[in-house]
N, C-alpha and C positions, 0 to 999 in steps of 0.2 A: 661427328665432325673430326677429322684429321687434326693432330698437334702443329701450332702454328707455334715453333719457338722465337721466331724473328717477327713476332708482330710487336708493332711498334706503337707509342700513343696515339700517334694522328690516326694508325689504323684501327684501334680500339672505340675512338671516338666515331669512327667511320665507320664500323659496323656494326656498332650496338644500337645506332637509329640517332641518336641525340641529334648528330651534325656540328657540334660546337667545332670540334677540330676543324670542319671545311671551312664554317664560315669564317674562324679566324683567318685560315692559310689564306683563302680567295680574298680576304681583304687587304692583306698583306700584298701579296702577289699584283691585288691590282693596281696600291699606290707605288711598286717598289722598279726597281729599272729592269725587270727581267722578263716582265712581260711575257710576250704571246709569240717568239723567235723561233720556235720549236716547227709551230706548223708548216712553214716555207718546207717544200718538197713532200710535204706528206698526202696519201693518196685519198684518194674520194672513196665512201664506205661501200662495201658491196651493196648492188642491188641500187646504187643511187649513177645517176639520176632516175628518178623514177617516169620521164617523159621527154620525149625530144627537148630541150632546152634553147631558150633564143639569145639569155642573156649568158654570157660567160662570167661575167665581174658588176659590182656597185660601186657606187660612188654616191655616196650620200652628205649632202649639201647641208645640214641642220643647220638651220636659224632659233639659235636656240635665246629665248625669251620671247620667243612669240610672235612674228610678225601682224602687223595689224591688216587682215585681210579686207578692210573698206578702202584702205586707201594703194589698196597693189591688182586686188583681182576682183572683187566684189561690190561691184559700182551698182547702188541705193539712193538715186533719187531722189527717193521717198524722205530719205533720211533729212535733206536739205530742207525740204518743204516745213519739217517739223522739227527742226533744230530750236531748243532752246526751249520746249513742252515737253513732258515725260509720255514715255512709251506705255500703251495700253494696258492696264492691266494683267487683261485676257492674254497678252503676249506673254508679260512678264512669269505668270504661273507661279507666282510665288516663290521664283528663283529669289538666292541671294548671294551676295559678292562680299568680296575682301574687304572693300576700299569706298565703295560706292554706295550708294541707299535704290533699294529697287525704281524708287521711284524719279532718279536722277535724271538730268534734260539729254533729251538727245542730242548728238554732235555729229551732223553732215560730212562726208566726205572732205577731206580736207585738199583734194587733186580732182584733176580733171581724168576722165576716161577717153579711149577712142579705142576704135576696131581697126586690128592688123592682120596682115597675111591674106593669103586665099581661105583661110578659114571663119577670116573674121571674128577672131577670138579680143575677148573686150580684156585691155588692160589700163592702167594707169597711166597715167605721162609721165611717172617715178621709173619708168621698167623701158626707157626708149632700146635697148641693147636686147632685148629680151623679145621686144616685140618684134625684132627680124630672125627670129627663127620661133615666133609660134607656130608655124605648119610643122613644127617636129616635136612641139611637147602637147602633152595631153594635162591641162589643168582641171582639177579637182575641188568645186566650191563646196563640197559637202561633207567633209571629215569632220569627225566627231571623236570624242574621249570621255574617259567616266573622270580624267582627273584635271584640278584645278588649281594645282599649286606645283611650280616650276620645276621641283627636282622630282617627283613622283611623278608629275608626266612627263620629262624629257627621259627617267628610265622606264618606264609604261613603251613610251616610244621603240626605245630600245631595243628591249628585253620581256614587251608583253606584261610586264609584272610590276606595281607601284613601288614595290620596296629588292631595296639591293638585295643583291643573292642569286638572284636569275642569269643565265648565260644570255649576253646581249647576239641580239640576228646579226653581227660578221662572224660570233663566235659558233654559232649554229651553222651556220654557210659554211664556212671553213672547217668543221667538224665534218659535214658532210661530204663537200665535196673535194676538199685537199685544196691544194694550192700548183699553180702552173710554175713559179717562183723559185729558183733556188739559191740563190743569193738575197734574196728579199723577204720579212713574213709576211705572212697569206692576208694578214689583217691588221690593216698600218690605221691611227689613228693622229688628227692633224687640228690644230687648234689655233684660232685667229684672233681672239678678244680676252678678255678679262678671267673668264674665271667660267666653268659651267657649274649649274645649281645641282645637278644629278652626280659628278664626280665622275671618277672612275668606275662607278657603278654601270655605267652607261655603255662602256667596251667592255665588263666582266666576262671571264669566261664562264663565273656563279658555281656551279658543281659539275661542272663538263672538267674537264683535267686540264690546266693552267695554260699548257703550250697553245689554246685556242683565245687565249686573253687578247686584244689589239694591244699592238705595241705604239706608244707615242711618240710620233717626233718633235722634237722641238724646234723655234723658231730661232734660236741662236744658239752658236758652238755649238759641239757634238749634236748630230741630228739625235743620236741614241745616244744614252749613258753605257757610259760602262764598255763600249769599244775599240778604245782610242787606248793604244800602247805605251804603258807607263813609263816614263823616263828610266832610261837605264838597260832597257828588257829590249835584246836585241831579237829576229825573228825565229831565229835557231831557239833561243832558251823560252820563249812565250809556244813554240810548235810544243818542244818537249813537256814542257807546264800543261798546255791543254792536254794531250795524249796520257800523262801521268790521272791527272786527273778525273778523266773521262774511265779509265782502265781502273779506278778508284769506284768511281760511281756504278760501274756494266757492273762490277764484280756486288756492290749492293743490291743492283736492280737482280741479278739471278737470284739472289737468297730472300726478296721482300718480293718482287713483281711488283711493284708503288709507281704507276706514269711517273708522278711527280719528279722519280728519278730520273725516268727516260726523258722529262721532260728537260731537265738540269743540263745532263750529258748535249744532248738538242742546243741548247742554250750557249753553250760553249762555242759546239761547231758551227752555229751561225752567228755570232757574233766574231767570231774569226773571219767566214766569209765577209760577215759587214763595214769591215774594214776597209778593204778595198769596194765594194758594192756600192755603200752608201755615201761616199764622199761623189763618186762616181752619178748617183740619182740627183744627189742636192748642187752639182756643176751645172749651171745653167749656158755655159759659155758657146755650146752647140747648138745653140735654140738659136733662129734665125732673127734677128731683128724685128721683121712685122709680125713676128710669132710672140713674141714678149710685148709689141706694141698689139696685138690681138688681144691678148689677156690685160693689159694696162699694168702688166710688171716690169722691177725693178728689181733685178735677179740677188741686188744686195742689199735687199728692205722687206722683212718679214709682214705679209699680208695676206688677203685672202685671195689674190690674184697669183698671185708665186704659189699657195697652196693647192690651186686647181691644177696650175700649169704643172706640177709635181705628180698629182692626181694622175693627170694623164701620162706621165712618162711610165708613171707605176702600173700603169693599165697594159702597158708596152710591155713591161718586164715580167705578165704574170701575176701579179697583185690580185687575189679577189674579193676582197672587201675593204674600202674605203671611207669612211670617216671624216668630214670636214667642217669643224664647228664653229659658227661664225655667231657670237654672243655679243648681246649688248640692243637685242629688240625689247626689250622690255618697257613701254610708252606707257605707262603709268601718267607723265607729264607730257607735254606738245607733241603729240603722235605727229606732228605734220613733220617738225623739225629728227623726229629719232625715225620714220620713215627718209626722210631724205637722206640724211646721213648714212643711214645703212644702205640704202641702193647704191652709192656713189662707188660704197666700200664692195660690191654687189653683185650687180647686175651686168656692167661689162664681162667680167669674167668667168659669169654663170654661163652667158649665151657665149664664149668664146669656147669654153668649154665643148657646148656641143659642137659649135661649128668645126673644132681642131678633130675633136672624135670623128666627126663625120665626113671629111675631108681626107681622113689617115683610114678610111674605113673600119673604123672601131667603135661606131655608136649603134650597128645591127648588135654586137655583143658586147656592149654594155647599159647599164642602166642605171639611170640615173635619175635620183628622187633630190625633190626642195622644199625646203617645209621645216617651220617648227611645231612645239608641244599641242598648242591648243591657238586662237586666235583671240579676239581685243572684241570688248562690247560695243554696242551700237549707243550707248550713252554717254554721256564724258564725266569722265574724273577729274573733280578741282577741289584742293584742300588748302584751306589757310596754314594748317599749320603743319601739314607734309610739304609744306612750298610749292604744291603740286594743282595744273592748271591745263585744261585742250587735252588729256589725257585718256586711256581708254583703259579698262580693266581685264582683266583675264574674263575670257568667253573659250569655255569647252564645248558649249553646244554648237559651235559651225563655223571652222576655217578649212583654211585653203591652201592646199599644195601643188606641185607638179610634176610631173616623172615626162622620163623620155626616154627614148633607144631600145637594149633587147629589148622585147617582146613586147612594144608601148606602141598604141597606133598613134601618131600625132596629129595634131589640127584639130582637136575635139576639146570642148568642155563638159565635164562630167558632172551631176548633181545640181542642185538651187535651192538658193534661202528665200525665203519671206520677204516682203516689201522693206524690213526693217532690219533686214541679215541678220536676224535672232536664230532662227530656229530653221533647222533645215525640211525641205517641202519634198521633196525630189528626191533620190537616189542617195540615199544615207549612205557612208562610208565610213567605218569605224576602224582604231588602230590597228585591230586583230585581222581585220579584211587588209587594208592594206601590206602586212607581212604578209598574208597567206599568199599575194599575188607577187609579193616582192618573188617569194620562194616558186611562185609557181612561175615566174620568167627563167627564174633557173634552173628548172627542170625536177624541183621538188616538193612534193603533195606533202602541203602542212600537217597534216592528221599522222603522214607516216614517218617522218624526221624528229626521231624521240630518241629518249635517253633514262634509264631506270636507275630511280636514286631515290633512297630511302623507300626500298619498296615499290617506288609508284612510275609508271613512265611518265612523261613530261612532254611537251614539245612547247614551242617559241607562242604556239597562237594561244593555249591554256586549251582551257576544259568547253567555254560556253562555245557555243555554235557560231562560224563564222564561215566566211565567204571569198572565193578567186571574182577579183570585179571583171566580167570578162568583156564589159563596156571597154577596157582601158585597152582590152589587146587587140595586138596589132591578127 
């Protein structure tokens, strides 16, 4: 082996096998404001796409704490009739919960259902906004997960893998196929409630090289940190400052060849661009009137409706992968009441969304998924001394999502639960299937979108056997 006199500790760390250096850098990197700016403009890898492609861009709508799929998409009759008796044994299989006792009373639907569209797809009376464009989404009752607790499924969701470290699917997308972007990065991340249970873990770019990390915007002042021009530093001395700099860092990156560098230099030049760009994105003043009342925004009140409506400008400019996390389903207590509240916060602007796509003809190439970690038991949770009561527990064995646009046929229901939505009967969908189809609307075979680290290649869906659901396409 060739003398490396410029090798450095992180590269030490990095090629001796251990990994400690990465996983410190990548945890660093994924709390810190320098994020994933590098990818904007970078090209899609040779040999990819691997298949005609339908979807160009995602935009992914996470509900993250779980939505309660009885009372949105999964209407259980059965369940009414036997509200307030415990669920079969034979059903139960010896499952057990967090919060609840196996043998806990059932709890009915807490909403009414009815059938909308020419497809007559059955939703809830929580989802009135939604149910005029079921003819364009394909809802999902049969998704499954192996995990059961908040932040290891919402990054399972992700990034395929329970524990942080993994590169999450915009970082794989964008790894593969660059970005159309150049004043924007390729993989913007957007967040609407309290706090997510997974972290930054959930946009990592894990061991893929940093510049593929999603970058977050924030919901007040600077969209980006770290953009906005310090007092004093007029445009002339901040040009000559990046240039210095950057001519600092090339002359590194020739003698170490370390992305991280090239990621740095990267980081600079589009943060310069974003200057101008992103005040530019977050002006909502050009959006027409029934286009902000479409969405139910208020261009100067951070929500999840201003985030969609953003979603789509960014879909305009190039953006291809999208992030939109709307936290705070977690019904542990009154499912009826933390369902209502979140549709209100919801549902208008989920269906405005497709409608603005599809209208601007930009929902054949984009794609667009809804759905949280796992779904809510068919029993109820009441605790005296959690003050908790009408509540539903975390169920991994069968909820419920939606997709729509590239490569989605709409007006279809995919999958079925049991009389008592415990356990799914019909056409299982598990997370790893649903990446492989996400990748396979955009024109990439999950098996062949890898990356060799420590030895071993990797890809987004792991090692066990999984599936393109080709029910879903169009």
């Amino acid at each position: 082996m060739p003398p490396r006199p410029n090798i450095t500790r992180r590269h030490f760390f990095q090629d001796c096998g251990v990994g400690v250096g990465k996983i410190a850098l990548a945890s660093l990197i994924a709390d810190g404001a320098m994020g994933q700016l590098a990818a904007a403009g970078s090209g899609m890898r040779s040999g990819l796409p691997h298949h005609a492609p339908k979807a160009k861009a995602v935009i992914h709508l996470f509900m993250a704490g779980a939505p309660s799929q009885l009372e949105l998409f999964d209407n259980k009759p059965e369940l009414s009739k036997l509200e307030g008796k415990p669920l079969p044994p034979s059903i139960i299989n010896g499952q057990r919960y967090a919060f609840i006792r196996p043998d806990a009373a059932v709890l009915g639907p807490r909403y009414k259902f009815a059938r909308h569209g020419q497809s007559g797809t059955e939703l809830s009376e929580m989802l009135p906004h939604l149910a005029t464009v079921v003819d364009d989404i394909a809802v999902v009752k049969s998704c499954r997960t192996t995990q059961f607790n908040h932040a290891p499924a919402q990054i399972f969701m992700n990034t395929g893998f329970s524990q942080p470290g993994r590169p999450s699917m915009g970082s794989w997308i964008t790894y593969g196929l660059g970005s159309e972007a150049k004043d924007l990065p390729a993989f913007v991340v957007m967040s609407t409630g309290s706090g997510i249970s997974g972290g930054a873990a959930c946009w990592s770019s894990g061991f893929l090289p940093s510049s593929y990390t999603g970058t977050r915007f924030r919901n007040a002042g600077d969209a980006i940190l770290n953009t906005s021009t310090p007092a004093g530093i007029d445009p002339g001395t901040q040009k000559d400052t990046i240039a210095l700099i950057n001519a600092m860092n090339d002359r590194r990156l020739r003698l170490d060849g370390d992305s991280e560098i090239a990621t740095r230099i990267a980081n600079y030049e589009m943060a310069y661009r974003l200057q101008s760009s992103a005040p530019d994105l977050m002006d909502l003043s050009s959006e027409s009137k029934e286009t902000l009342e479409l969405y139910g925004c208020d261009p100067k009140v951070p929500s999840f409706a201003r985030a969609c409506l953003l979603a789509r400008r960014m879909i305009e400019r190039g953006v291809r992968f999208i992030n939109i996390y709307n936290e705070g389903w977690d019904a542990h207590s009154d499912v009826a009441g933390n369902v209502k509240n979140n549709c209100a916060k919801t549902d208008k602007a989920s269906a405005a969304l497709i409608k603005d796509l599809k209208r601007r003809g930009l929902l054949d190439s984009t794609l667009v998924v809804w759905g949280g970690e796992f779904g809510r038991t068919p029993m109820v949770e009441a605790s005296v001394s959690l003050g908790r009561s009408q509540g539903r527990d975390h169920h991994p064995q069968a909820f419920s999502m939606w997709m729509a646009g590239g490569g989605i046929k709409g007006g279809q229901t995919i999958g079925q639960t049991d009389e008592m939505g415990f356990n799914i009967v019909k056409d299982e969908v598990r997370v790893p299937d649903l990446q492989a189809t996400i990748l396979h609307c955009l024109g990439i075979d999950h098996e062949r979108l890898t990356f060799r680290n420590a030895g071993l290649d990797f890809r987004l869906t792991g090692v066990e056997p999984c599936r393109v659901v080709k029910q879903l396409l169009a």
